[in-house]
N, C-alpha and C positions, 0 to 999 in steps of 0.2 A: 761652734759655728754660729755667726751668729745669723737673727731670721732677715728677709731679703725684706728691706724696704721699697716704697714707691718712688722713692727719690733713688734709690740705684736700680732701679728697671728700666726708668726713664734715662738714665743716665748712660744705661748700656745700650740701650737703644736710637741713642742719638745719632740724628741723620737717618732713620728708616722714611722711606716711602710706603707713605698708606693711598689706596689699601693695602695691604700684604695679608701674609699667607706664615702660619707657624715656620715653616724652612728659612723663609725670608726674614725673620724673626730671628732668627738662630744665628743664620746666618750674619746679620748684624752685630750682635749682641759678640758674636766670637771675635769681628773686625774691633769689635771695640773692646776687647782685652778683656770683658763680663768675665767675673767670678764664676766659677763652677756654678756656683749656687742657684744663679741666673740661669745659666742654659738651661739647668736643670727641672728648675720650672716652665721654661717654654718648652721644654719637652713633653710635655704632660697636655699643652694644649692642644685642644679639640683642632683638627681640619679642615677650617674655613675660611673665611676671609675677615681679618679685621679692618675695619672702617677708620679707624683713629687710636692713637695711644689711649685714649679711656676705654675706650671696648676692649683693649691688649690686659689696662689694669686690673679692669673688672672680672678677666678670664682668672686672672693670678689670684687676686686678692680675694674675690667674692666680693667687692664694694658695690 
């Protein structure tokens, strides 16, 4: 398997409205057909609210 890039997180998340929230996150990411691999990481994040795709990245990646 290979590891989830920021260019396919971004990608699976296209078209989200921020700020959002991990569900609304997920939720997205599944309309857009995201890889396993994908939700599976936005499953793991925290319950709050993200402000922008960089705060979503920073949650995943650690950047």
């Amino acid at each position: 398997m290979a590891r989830l890039s920021p260019v396919d997180l971004q990608k699976a998340l296209s078209g989200a409205d921020y700020p959002t929230d991990r569900d609304k996150l997920m939720e997205r990411a599944k309309r857009n057909h995201a890889p396993k691999e994908v939700t599976e990481e936005l499953s793991h994040l925290q319950k709050k609210t993200y402000e922008n795709p960089a705060e979503v990245s920073k949650a995943v990646f650690g950047e």
